[in-house]
N, C-alpha and C positions, 0 to 999 in steps of 0.2 A: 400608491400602495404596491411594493414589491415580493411578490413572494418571494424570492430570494434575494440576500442580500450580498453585494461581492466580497462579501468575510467568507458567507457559506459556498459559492460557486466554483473555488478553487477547492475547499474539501471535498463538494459534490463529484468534482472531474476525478479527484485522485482514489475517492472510494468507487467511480463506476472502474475505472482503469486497473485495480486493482484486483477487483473481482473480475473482470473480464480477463487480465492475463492469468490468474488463478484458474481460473475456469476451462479456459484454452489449453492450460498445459497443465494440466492435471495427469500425473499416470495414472493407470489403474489400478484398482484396490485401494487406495489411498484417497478421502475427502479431499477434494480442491486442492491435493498435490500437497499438504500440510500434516507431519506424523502426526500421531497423536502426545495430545498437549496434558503435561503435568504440570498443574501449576502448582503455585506456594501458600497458596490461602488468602493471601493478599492479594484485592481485585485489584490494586493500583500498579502494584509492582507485578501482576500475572499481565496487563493489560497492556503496559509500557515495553515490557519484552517481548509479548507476541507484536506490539507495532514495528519496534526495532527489526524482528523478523521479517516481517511483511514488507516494511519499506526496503530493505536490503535485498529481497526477492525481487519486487517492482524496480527497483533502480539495476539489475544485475537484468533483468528481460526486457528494460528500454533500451539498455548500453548495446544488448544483440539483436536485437530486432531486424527485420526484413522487410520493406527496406529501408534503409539506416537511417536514425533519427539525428537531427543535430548535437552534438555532444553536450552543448548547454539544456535539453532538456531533461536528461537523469538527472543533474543537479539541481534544478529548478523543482521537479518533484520531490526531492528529498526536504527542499528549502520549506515546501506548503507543506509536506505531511509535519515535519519538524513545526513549523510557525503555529500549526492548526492544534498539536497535540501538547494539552497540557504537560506538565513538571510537576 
């Protein structure tokens, strides 16, 4: 019996990783470093675009990180968020 199963444990890493760079570089006055969201009415298409966001933020604060990650892994993170997030 597995609580988690290794479909969920690569989304698991990229939503803690996620929130924790959000979190860390957050300016102030500003929620988790993210303006504030208008969306379209559409929960599919408001949901799709803030991920597009996110991941482009995530894969832009792996690429600079201190100190430097292998360059294969922003790309591997875009691969999970991509594989994990519906269409």
């Amino acid at each position: 019996p597995h609580l988690i199963t290794p479909l969920e444990l690569p989304l698991l890493v990229v939503a803690a990783a996620t929130v924790f760079l959000l979190v860390r570089s957050a300016p102030a006055g500003r929620a988790h470093g993210l303006p504030r969201w208008k969306g379209s009415g559409n929960a599919r298409d408001d949901f799709l675009a803030v991920c597009r966001e996110l991941t482009a933020e995530l894969v832009a604060e792996v690429e600079t990180c201190q100190p430097p990650l292998p360059s294969s892994v922003a790309s591997h993170i875009a691969r999970l968020v991509e594989y994990n997030v519906p269409k």
